[in-house]
N, C-alpha and C positions, 0 to 999 in steps of 0.2 A: 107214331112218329112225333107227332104233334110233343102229344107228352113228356116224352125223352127229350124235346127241344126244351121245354120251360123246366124244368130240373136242373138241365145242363146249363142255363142262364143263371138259375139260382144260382148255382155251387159257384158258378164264375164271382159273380156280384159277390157271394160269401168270401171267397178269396181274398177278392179285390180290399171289400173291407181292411178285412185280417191284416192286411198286407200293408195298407195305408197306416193303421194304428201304431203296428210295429217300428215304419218308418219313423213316423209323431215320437214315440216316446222313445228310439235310437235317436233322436234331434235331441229330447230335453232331455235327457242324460249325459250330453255332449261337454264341457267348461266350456263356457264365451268365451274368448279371447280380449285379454283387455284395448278399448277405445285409443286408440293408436291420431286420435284426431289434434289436430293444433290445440285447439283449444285446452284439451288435457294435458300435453305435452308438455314436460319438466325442464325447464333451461337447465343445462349443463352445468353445472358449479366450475366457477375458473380455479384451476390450479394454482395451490400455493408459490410463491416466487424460490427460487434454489436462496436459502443462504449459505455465505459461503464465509468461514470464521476462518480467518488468515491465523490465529494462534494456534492452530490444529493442523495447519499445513506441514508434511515433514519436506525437512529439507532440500530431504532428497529428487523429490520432485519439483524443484525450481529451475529455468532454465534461460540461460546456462548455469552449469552449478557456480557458487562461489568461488573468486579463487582462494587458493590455498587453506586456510584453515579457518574456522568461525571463530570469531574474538563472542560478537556484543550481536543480538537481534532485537531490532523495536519492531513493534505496530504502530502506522499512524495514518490516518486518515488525511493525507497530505492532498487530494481533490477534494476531498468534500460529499465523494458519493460512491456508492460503489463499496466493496469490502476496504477493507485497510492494504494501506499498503505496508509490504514487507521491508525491512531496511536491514542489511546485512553489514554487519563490520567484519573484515577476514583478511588474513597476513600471509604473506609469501614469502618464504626465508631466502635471502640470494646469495647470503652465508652463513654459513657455521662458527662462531667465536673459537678466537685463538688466543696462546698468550699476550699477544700483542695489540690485539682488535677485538673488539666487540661482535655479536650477530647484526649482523646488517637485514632489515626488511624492508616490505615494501607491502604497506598498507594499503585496502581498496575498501572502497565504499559501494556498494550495486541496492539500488532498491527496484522491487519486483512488482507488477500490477494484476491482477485477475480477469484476462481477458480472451475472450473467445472458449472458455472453459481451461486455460493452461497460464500457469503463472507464468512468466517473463521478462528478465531484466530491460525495464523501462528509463534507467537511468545505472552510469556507472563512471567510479573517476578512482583510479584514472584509467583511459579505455580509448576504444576506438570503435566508429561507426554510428549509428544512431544515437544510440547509447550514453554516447561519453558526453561527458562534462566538465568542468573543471572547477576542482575543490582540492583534488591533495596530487603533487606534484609527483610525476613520474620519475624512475632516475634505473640508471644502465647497472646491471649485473658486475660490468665489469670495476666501475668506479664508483661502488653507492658509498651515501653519506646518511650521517645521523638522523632518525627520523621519528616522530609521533605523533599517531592520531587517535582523537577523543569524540566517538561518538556523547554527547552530552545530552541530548533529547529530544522531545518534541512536544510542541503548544501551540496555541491560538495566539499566538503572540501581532499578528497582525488585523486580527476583529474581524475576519471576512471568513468565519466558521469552519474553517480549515488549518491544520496543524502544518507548523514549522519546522523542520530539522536544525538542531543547534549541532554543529563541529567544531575541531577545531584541530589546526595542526600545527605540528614544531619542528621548523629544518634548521639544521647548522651547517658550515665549513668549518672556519677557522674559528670562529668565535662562539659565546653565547648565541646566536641566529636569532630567528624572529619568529613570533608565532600570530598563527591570523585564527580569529571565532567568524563561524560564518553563517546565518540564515538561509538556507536552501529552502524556498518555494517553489510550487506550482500556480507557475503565472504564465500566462495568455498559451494557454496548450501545451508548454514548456516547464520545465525543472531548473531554476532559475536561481544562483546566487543574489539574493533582495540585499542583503548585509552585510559587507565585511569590515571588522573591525579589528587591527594590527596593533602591535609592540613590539620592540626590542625583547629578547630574550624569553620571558614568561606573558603568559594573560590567563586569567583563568574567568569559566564562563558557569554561571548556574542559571534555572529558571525558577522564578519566583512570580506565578500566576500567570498575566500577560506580559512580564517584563524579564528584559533580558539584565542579567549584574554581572558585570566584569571587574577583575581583579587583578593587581599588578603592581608592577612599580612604574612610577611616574616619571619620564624623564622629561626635566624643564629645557628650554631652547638650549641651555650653557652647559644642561647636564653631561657629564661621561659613561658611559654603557659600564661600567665598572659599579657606580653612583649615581644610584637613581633619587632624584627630588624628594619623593614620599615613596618610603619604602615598600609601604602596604594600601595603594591605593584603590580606591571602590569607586565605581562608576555603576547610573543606570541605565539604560536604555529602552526609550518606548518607541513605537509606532505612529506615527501622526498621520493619521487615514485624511484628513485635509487637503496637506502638502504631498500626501504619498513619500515621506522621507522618515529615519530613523532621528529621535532626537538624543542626544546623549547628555548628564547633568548627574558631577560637573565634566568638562571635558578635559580629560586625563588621557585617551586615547584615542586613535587614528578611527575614528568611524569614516563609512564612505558607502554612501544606498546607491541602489541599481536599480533601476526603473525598468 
């Protein structure tokens, strides 16, 4: 009996070994799993920021859409940060030319911002609600009158690293009418006429770097709207960030800054 006991310990003990071994070398055939501890750990890479290129936006998705039809589209970084802003020129016929009359329209200007992920008219003239602003003059269906307008550009034209919209528009009645060039800024959270600068009949407006150059006829105190002073007059106009005023030289034309 004895003996059948120490055999039978053996074989246990033999086992046991076997068994532990097995264990051992199913452990180092295992992969580690990698150190998952702070100290290893890999900060995150921050995601690139969305750019978002306003010249790639279709139109279609602007909102509200423009009215009527697309004349003229600029880019211009009229804030200062942020994508560019969209500026839309677009016409609305209110009639159809006859033999006796002309097509009458009605010209709008809307510029659009990139926010919240969806463009949106930030600015519109002429209009209503938020929106609107005044730069080109509304007029009834029923009685319109002669009208145009000239989206002309946009510049730095005020030195404060943001671009200016230059316009300009031409109404009449009875006569030759008058036409106004006008600087739209964004100024103090606002879409702001900074400039307008008027004349009888014609003005025409270029930009040349940071200066504004208007063109026209000059009418003297005694002149007639018929007979302007100097037929073919040139005016410049800069920005005097001092004064915060426009300065004009020589003065040929009705300037007038808005603060």
């Amino acid at each position: 009996m004895v003996g059948r006991k120490n055999s039978t310990m053996k074989g246990g003990c033999g086992i046991g070994i076997l068994t532990a071994l097995a264990l051992l070398l199913a452990a180092c055939g295992q992969p580690h799993p990698a150190s998952t501890s702070p100290q290893n750990a890999q900060p995150a890479k921050p995601s690139a920021p969305m750019r978002v290129n306003a010249a790639k936006v279709p139109l279609s998705t602007l909102s509200p859409a423009p009215p009527g039809t697309v004349k003229k589209v600029l880019y211009a970084k009229m804030t200062g940060k942020g994508p560019d802003q969209i500026v839309v020129y677009s016409l609305v016929t209110l009639s159809k030319p006859t033999p006796n009359a002309p097509a009458f329209t009605q010209p709008y200007l809307t510029i659009y911002s990139y926010t919240a992920g969806r463009w949106t008219a930030v600015f519109q003239s002429p209009g209503s609600g938020k929106a609107a602003g005044a730069l080109i003059a509304g007029q009834s269906s029923r009685m319109p009158f002669p009208m145009r307008f000239g989206l002309v550009g946009a510049a730095d034209l005020m030195g404060n690293g943001r671009q200016q919209l230059v316009a300009s528009f031409w109404s009449t009645g009875a006569d030759c009418g008058s036409t106004d060039v006008d600087v739209l800024a964004y100024l103090h959270g606002k879409y702001r006429i900074s400039l307008n600068a008027s004349n009888f009949c014609g003005l025409g407006a270029t930009i040349s770097g940071s200066m504004l150059v208007l063109s026209g006829g000059y009418y003297g105190p005694t002149s007639a709207m018929c007979c302007p002073t100097i037929q073919n007059a040139r005016a410049t106009v800069r920005y005097d960030k001092a004064t915060r005023t426009w300065q004009e030289q020589p003065n040929y034309f009705s300037v007038q800054t808005n603060k």
